[in-house]
C-alpha positions in Angstrom: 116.9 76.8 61.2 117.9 78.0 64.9 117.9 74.0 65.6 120.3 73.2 62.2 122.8 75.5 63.1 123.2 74.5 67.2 123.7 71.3 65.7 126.6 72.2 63.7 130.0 71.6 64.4 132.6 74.6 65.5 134.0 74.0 61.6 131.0 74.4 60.2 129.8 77.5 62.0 132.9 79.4 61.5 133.2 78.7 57.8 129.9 80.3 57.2 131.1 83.5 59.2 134.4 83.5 56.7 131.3 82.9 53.7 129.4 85.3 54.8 133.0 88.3 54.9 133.5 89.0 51.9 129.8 89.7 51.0 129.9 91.9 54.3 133.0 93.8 52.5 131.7 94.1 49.2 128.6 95.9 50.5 130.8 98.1 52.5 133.3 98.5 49.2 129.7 99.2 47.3 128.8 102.0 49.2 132.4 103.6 49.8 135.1 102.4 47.5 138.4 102.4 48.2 141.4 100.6 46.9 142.5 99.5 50.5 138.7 98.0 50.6 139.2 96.9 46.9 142.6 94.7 48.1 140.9 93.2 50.4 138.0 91.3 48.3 140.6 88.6 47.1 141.9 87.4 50.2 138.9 87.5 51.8 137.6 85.5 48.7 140.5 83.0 49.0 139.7 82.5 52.2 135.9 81.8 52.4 136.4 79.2 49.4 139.2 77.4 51.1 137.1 77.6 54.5 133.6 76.1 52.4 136.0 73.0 50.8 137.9 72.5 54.4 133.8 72.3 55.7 132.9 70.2 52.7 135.1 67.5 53.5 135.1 67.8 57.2 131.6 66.9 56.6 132.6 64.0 54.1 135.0 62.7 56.9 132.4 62.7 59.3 129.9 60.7 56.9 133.1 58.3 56.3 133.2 57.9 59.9 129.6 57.2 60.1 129.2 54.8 58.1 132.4 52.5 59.1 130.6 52.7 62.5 126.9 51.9 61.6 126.1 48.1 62.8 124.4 46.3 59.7 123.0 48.2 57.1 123.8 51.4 56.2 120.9 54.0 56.8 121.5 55.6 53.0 118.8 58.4 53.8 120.7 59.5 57.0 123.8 59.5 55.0 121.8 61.6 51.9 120.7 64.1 54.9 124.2 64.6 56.4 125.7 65.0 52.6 122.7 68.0 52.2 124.5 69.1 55.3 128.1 69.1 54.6 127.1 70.8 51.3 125.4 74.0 53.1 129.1 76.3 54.1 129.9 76.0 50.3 126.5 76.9 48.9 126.1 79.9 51.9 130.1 81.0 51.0 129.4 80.9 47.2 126.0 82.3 47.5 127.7 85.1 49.1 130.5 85.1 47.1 128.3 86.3 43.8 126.7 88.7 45.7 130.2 90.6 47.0 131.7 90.4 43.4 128.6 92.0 42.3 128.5 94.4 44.8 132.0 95.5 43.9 131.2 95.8 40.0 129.1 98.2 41.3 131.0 100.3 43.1 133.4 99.9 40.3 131.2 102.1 38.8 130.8 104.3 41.5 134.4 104.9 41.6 135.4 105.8 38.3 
């Protein structure tokens, strides 16, 4: 996994630290809610779906690119493996996503 992620690009790394923020802040809402916390899930939401799409299709640029540049056939399982890869910021960011809006159901309750 160490080896996957130094091979990522600067995009891809820094869209699964905007995936992973708003699970960060619904823990933290979880535990203590606030409404200042509260405000802050949707933007931070906003922001780590548009940050998984702008990775998803950085990634689908790149395999684009790729290909237009591969001498004779096209290798399709290299292509296959890069598309796993371009897919991974959106599965981490919505992944983390469900468990932030859970997190703040629950402290939802906790607040009322």
């Amino acid at each position: 996994m160490i080896d996957a992620l130094s091979q990522a690009s600067l995009l891809a790394l820094l869209s699964l630290i905007v995936g992973v923020s708003p699970m960060v802040m619904g823990i933290i809402y979880a535990v203590r809610p606030t409404e200042s916390r509260l405000a802050l899930m949707r933007p931070l939401s906003l922001a780590a779906v548009f940050a998984s799409l702008c990775a998803l299709w950085s990634g689908v640029i790149n395999i684009g690119v790729g290909i237009a540049n591969t001498a004779g056939p096209v290798p399709w399982a290299t292509v296959a493996v890069a598309a796993s890869e371009a897919l991974v910021p959106m599965f981490v960011a919505f992944g983390c996503l469900t468990v932030a809006w859970l997190c703040v159901a629950l402290g939802l309750r906790r607040h009322d």
